[in-house]
C-alpha positions as CSV (number, residue, x, y, z in Angstrom):
1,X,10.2,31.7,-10.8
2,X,7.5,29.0,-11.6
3,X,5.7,27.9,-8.4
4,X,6.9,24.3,-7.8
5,X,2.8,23.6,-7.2
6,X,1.5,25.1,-10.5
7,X,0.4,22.4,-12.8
8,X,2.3,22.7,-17.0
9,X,-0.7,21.6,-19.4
10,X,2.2,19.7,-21.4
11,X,1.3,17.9,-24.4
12,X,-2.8,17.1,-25.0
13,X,-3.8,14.6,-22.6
14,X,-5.4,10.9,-23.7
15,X,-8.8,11.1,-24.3
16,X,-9.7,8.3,-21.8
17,X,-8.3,10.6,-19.0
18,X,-10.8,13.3,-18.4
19,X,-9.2,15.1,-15.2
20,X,-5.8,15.5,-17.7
21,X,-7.9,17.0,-20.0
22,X,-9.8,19.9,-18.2
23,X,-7.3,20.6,-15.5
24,X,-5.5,23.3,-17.6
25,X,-8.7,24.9,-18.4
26,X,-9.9,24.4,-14.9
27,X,-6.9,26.3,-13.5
28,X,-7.2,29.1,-16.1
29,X,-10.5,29.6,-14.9
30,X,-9.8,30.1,-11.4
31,X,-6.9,32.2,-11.9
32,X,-9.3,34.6,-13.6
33,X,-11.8,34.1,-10.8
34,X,-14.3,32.7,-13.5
35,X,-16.1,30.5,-11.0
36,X,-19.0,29.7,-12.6
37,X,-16.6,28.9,-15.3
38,X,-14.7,26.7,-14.1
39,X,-17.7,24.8,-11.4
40,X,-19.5,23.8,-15.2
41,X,-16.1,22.6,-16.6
42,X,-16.4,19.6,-14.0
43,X,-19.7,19.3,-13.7
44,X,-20.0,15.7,-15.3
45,X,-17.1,14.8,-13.7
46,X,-17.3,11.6,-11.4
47,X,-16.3,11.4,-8.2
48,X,-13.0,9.5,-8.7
49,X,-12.2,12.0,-11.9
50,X,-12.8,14.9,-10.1
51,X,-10.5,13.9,-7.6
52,X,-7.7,12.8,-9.8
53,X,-8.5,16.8,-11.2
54,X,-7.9,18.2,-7.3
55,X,-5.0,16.6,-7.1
56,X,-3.7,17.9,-10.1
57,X,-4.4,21.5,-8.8
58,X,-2.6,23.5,-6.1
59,X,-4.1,23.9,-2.9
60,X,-5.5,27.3,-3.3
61,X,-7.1,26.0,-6.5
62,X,-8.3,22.9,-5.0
63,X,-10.1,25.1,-2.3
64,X,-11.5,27.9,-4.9
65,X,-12.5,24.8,-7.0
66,X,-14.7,22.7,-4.8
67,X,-16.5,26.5,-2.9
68,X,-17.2,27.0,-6.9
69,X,-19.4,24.1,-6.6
70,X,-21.3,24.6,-3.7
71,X,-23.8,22.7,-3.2
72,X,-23.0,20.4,-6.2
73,X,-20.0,19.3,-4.7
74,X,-20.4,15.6,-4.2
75,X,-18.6,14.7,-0.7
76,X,-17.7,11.8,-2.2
77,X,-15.0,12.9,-4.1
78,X,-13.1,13.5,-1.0
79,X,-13.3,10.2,0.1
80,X,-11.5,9.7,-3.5
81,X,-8.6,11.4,-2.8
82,X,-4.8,10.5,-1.8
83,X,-4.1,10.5,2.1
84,X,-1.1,13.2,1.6
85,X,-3.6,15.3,-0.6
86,X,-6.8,14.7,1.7
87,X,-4.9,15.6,5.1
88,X,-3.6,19.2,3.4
89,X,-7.0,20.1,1.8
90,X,-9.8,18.9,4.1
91,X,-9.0,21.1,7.1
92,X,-8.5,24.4,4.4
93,X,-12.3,23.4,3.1
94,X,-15.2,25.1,4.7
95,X,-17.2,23.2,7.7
96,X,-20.3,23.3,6.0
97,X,-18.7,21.1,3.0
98,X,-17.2,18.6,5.8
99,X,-20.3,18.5,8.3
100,X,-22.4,17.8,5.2
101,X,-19.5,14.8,4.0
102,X,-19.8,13.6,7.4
103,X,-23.6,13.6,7.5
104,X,-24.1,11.7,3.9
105,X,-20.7,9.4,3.7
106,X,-21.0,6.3,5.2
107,X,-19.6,5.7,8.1
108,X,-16.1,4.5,7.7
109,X,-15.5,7.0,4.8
110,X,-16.6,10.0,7.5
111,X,-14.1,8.7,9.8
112,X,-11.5,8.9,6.8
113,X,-11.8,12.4,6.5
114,X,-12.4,13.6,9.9
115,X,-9.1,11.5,11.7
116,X,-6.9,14.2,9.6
117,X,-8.7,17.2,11.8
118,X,-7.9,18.6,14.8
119,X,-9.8,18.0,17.8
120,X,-11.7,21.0,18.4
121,X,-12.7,21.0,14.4
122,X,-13.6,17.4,14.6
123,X,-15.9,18.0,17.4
124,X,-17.7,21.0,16.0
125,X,-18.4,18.6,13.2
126,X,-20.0,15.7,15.4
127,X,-21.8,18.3,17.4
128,X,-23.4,19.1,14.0
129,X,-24.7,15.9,13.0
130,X,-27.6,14.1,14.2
131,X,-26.9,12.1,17.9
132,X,-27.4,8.4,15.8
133,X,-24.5,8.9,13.0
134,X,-22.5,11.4,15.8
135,X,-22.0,8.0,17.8
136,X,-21.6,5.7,15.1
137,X,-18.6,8.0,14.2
138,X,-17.5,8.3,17.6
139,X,-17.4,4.7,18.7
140,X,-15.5,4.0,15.0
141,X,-12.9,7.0,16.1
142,X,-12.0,5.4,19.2
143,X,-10.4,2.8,17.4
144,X,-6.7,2.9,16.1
145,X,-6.0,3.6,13.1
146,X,-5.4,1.2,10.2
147,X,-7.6,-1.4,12.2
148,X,-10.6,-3.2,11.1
149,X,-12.6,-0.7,13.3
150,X,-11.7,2.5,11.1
151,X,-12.5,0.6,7.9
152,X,-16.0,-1.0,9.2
153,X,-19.3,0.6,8.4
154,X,-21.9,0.6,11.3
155,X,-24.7,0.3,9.3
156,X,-25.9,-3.8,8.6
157,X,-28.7,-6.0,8.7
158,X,-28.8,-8.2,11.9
159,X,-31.8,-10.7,12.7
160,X,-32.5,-13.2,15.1
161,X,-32.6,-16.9,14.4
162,X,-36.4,-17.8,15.0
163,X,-37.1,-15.3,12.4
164,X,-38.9,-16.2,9.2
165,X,-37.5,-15.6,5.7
166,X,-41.2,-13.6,5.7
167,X,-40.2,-11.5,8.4
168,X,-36.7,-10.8,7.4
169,X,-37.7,-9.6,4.1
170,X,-40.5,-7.2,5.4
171,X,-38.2,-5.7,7.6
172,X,-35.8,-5.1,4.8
173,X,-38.3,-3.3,2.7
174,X,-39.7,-1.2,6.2
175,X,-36.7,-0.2,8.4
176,X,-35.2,2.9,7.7
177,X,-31.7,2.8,9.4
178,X,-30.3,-0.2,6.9
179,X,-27.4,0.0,4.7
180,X,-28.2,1.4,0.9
181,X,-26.5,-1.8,-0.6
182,X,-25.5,-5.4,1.2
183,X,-24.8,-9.0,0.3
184,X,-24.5,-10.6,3.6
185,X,-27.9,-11.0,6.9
186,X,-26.1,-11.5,9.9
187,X,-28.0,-13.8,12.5
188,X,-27.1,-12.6,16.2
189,X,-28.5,-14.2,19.6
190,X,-30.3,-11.8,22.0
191,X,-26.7,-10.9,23.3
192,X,-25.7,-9.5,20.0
193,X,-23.2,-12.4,19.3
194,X,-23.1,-13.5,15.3
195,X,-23.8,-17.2,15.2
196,X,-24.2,-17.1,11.5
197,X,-25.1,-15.0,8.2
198,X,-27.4,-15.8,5.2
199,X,-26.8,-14.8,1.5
200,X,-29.2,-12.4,0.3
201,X,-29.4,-14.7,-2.7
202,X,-29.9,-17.6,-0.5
203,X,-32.6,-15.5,1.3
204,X,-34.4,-14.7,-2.0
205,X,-34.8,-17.7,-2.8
206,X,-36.2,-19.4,0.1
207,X,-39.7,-19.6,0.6
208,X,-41.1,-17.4,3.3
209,X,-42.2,-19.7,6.0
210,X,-38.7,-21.1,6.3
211,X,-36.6,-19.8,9.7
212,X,-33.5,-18.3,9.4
213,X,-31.5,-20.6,11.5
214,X,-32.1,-23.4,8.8
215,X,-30.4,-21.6,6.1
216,X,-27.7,-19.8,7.7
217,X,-24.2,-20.8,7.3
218,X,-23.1,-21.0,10.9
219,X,-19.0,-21.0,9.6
220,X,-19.0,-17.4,9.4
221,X,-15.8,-15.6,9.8
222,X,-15.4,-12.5,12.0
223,X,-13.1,-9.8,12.2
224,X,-11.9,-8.1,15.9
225,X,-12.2,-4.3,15.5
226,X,-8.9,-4.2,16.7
227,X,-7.7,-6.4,13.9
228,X,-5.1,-5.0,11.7
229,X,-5.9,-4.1,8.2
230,X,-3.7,-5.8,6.3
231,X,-4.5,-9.1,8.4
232,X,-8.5,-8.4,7.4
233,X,-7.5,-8.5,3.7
234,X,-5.7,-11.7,4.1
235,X,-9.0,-13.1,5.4
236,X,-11.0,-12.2,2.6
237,X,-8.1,-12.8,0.1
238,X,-7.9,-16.5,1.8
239,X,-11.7,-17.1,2.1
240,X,-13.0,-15.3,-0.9
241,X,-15.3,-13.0,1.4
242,X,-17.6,-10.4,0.4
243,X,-18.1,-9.0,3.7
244,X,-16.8,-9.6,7.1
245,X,-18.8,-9.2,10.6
246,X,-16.4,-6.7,13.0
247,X,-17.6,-7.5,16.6
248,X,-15.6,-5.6,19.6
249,X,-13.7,-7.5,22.8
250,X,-17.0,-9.0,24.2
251,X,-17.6,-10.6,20.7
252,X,-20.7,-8.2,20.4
253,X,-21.7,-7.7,16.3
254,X,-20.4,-3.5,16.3
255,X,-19.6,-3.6,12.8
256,X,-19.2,-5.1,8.9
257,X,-15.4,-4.8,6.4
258,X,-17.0,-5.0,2.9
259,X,-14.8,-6.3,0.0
260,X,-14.8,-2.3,-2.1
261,X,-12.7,-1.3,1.7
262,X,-10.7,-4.0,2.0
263,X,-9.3,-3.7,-1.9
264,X,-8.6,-0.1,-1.1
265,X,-6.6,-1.5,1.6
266,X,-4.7,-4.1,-0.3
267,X,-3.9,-1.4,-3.6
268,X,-2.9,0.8,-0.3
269,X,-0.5,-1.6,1.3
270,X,0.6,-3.0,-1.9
271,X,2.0,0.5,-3.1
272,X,3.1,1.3,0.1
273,X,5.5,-2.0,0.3
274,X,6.9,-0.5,-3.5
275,X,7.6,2.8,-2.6
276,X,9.2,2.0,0.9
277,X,11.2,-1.0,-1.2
278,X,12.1,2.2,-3.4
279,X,13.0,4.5,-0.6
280,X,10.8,7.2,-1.0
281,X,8.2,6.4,1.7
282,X,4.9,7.5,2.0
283,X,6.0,10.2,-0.7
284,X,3.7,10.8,-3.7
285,X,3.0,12.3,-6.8
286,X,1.4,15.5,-5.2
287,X,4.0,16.6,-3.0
288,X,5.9,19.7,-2.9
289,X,9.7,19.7,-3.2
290,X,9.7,21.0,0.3
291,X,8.3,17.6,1.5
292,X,10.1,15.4,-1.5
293,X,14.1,16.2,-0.6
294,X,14.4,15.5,3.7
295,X,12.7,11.9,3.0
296,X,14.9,10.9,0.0
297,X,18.1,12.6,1.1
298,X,18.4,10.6,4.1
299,X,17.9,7.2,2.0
300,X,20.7,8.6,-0.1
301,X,23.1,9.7,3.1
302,X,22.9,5.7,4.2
303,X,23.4,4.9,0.6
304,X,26.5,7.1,0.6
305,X,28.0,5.5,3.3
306,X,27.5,2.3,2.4
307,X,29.0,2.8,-1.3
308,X,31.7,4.1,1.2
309,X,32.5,0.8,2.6
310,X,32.6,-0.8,-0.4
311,X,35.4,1.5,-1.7
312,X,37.3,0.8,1.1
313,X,37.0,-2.6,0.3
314,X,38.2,-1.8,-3.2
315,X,41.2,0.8,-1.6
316,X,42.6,-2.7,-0.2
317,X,43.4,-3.9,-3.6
318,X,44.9,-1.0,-5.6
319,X,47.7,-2.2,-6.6
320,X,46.4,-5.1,-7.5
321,X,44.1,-2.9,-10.1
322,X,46.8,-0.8,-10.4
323,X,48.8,-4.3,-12.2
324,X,45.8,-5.9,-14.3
325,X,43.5,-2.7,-15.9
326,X,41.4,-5.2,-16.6
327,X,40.0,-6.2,-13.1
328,X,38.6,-2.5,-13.1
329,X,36.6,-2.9,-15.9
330,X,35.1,-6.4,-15.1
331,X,34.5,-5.4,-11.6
332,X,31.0,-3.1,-11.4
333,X,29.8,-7.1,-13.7
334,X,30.1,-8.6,-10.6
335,X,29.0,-6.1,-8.2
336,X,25.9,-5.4,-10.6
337,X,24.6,-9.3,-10.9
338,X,25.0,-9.5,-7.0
339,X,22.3,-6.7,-6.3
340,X,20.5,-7.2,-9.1
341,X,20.1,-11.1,-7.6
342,X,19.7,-10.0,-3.9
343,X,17.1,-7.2,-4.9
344,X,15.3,-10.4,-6.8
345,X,15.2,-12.5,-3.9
346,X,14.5,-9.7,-1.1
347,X,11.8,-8.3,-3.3
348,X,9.8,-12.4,-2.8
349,X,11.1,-12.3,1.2
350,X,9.6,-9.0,1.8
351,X,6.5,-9.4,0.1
352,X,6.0,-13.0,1.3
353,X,6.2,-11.8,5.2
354,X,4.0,-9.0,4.4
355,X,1.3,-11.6,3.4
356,X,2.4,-14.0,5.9
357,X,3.3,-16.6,3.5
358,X,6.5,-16.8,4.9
359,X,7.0,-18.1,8.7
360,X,8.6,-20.2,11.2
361,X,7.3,-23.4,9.7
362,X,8.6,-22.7,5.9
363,X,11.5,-20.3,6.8
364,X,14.1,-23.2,6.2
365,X,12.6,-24.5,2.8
366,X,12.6,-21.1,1.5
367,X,16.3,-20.3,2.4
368,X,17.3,-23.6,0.7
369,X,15.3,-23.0,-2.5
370,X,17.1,-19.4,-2.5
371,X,20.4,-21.2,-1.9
372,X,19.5,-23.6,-4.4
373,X,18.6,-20.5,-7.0
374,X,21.8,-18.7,-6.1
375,X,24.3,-21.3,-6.7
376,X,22.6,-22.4,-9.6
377,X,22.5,-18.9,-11.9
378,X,26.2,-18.3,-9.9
379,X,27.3,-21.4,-12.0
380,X,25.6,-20.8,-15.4
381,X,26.9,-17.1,-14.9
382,X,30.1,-17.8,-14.0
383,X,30.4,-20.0,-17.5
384,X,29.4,-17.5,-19.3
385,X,31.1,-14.9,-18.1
386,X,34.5,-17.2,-18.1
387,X,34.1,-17.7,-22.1
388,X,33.0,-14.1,-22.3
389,X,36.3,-13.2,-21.0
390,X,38.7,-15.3,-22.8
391,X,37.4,-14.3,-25.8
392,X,37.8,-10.7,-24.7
393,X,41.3,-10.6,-22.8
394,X,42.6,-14.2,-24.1
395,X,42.7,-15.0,-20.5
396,X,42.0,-18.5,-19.0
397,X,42.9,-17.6,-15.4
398,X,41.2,-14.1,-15.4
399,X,38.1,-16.4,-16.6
400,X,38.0,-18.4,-13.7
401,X,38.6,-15.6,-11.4
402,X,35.1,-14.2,-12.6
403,X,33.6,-17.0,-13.0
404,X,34.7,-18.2,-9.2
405,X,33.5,-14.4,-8.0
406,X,29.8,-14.7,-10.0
407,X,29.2,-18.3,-8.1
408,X,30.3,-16.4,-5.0
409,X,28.7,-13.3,-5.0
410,X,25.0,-14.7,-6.5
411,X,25.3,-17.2,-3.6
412,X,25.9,-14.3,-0.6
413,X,23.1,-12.4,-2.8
414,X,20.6,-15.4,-2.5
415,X,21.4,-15.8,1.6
416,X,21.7,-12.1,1.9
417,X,18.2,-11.9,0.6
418,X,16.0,-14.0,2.2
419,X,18.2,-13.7,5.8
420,X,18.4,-9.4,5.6
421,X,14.6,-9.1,5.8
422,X,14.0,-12.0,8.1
423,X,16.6,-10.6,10.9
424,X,14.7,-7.2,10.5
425,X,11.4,-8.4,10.9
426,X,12.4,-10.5,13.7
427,X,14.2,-7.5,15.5
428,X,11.1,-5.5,15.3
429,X,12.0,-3.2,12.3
430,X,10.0,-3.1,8.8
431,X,12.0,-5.2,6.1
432,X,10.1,-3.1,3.5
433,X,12.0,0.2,4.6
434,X,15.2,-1.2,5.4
435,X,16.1,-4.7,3.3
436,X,17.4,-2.8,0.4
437,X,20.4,-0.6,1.6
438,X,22.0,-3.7,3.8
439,X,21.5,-6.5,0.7
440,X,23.1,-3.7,-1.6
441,X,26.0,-3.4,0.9
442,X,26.5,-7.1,1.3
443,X,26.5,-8.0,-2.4
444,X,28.7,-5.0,-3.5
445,X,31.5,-5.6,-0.6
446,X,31.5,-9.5,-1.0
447,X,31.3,-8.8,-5.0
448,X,34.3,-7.0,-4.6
449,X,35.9,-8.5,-2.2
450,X,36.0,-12.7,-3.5
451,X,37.1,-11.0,-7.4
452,X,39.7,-8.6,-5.8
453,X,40.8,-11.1,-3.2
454,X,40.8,-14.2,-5.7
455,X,42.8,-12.0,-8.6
456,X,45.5,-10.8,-5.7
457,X,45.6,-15.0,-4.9
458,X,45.7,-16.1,-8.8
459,X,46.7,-13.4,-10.7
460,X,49.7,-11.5,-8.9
């Protein structure tokens, strides 16, 4: 039997994908224990390619793979890598690979990699590092996770007020503990407390003798280190940031979110709100069957029972079907454009509280626009599917029944939508994970239900 892990070379891979196209190769390689082989393979592989190759690999491949490159490995690449994927091969990888990622990453892509460790490895790590990046790591681990405190780095450029443009440069061009790349100077008091940044364009081209406090703009917006990541992207999504001063609960500078982080964070959240919408959770491409079937069986089990219900609903009216074939065949019609509707407007609710869009102060315009929307495709659908089924049973009344059902059902779709992941979110639960299942159950069982009920009334 084929281990469910082993990668199938398939068809030839695109040309612009260069992980597709080696990975075969690659894996031949290390199943003949042609190391040397297989490190030169990927040696002009980037970072991010190289990853996308890993994770294209088992995990005994992905191990042999990166101790074939030694000291070429770039660290890097694990930075590159997808959570599920980073958390199952970082702790199999030697220490010396991880103490030297921790030593060269900066700092919040070394926290990335060693939050998935356990405590005893982590600490053999830090121990290994020199005392100035083991506490800038430290004081970053203390902070929760998915907080603006995991994704800052702790190395900036932070200057007092009464300094020159002069000064500021030369100590740009002398100090050795400053970030490789920045856009932003803050400007701190003597109690570390940002009172405003300067552009390093700004800076560049000011002339030296000018102080720092006279070019500074003093509007500059900070980001708690306990500040959830998903509100720090809505700050520099909102105010078009580049980088963001983190300071700690005594206000104290600690910190700086850069826009490369916070982009990670929205593609992150983004395709987290998708897959959860989908049912499938945090699952992903790389996973093993093992880990695939639990998640999406018990997504299925509460879809099972809810396609239960409406059957029931259904039983109710079976002689009804039982007297008029044709109610069975126009029934999934009405069913279909009620969760096709609902899943349209839940799909806008969900994603609109997720970006805080949607709150106390619009909630009522919103559910009118949906009502609004609903009744208004109800009415155009229920025309057409009136005329589309005289034409096809030479029925007026069995028209109107379908037609009254459609208004009906894209109406309870339109209020199910927008109301479904509102109650959620206000009872503490995530709408993302848990809108679709209860809008499916309420279009299908009123779908059925107002065509069933109105043929019984109309028909019989």
């Amino acid at each position: 039997m084929q281990d469910e892990n082993k990668i199938d070379p398939g068809p030839a891979a695109p040309a612009d994908d260069p992980a597709q196209g080696v990975a075969a190769t690659v894996a031949d390689a290390l199943d003949a224990s042609d190391l040397a082989k297989a490190a030169d393979l990927v040696q002009a592989l980037s970072p991010p390619d190289l990853a996308s190759l890993l994770q294209l690999l088992d995990a005994d491949h992905q191990v042999a793979l990166v101790g074939a490159l030694g000291p070429n490995f770039n660290p890097e690449t694990l930075t590159e890598l997808d959570r599920s994927v980073r958390d199952r091969l970082v702790p199999l990888l030697p220490r010396e690979v991880l103490i030297e990622a921790a030593r060269s990453l900066e700092t919040d892509d070394a926290v990335y990699l060693l939050e998935g460790l356990d405590e005893p490895e982590r600490e053999a790590i830090l121990a290994a590092i020199p005392r100035s990046d083991r506490a800038a790591l430290e004081r970053n681990l203390e902070y929760p996770e998915e907080t603006a405190g995991r994704l800052m780095q702790t190395d900036f450029v932070a200057v007092p007020p009464f300094w020159t443009v002069g000064r500021t440069i030369d100590h740009m061009r002398e100090a050795p503990d400053l970030p490789e790349s920045f856009s932003d100077i803050f400007v701190v008091d003597p109690t570390f407390h940002v009172i405003g940044s300067v552009d390093l364009s700004r800076l560049l081209r000011t002339k030296r003798h000018e102080r720092i406090d006279t070019i500074m703009d003093k509007g500059r917006h900070v980001m708690l280190a306990t500040e959830d990541q998903e509100e720090v992207a809505r700050q520099f999504e909102r105010y078009e940031l580049r980088s963001a001063p983190v300071v700690d609960a005594d206000q104290r500078l600690v910190g700086v979110v850069t826009v490369d982080d916070v982009v990670e964070v929205i593609e992150d959240e983004a395709d987290e709100d998708l897959r959860r919408l989908s049912g499938v959770g945090d699952e992903r491409i790389s996973d093993s069957v093992r880990q695939i079937v639990p998640s999406r069986f018990w997504w299925l089990f509460v879809n099972l029972l809810t396609a239960i219900l409406a059957s029931a609903v259904i039983k109710q009216f079976d002689a009804t079907i039982e007297h008029m074939v044709a109610l069975a065949v126009l029934m999934p019609i009405v069913a279909s454009m009620g969760g096709n509707a609902g899943t349209q407007t839940m799909t806008v609710a969900v994603r609109a509280l997720a970006t805080g869009e949607l709150g106390t102060f619009n909630t009522m315009r919103v559910v009118l626009r949906e009502t609004a929307v609903g009744l208004l495709n109800g009415l155009a659908f229920a025309m057409i599917m009136a005329a589309i089924v005289f034409f096809w049973f030479g029925s007026n009344r069995l028209g109107l029944v379908i037609g009254s059902a459609m208004i009906i059902n894209l109406l309870a779709a339109a209020l199910a939508g927008i109301f479904i992941p509102l109650g959620l979110e206000r009872m503490g639960f995530d709408p993302a994970v848990s809108s679709t299942v209860f809008v499916t159950t309420v279009t299908d069982v009123v779908g059925f239900l107002a065509f069933l009920g109105l043929a019984t009334l109309w028909l019989m």
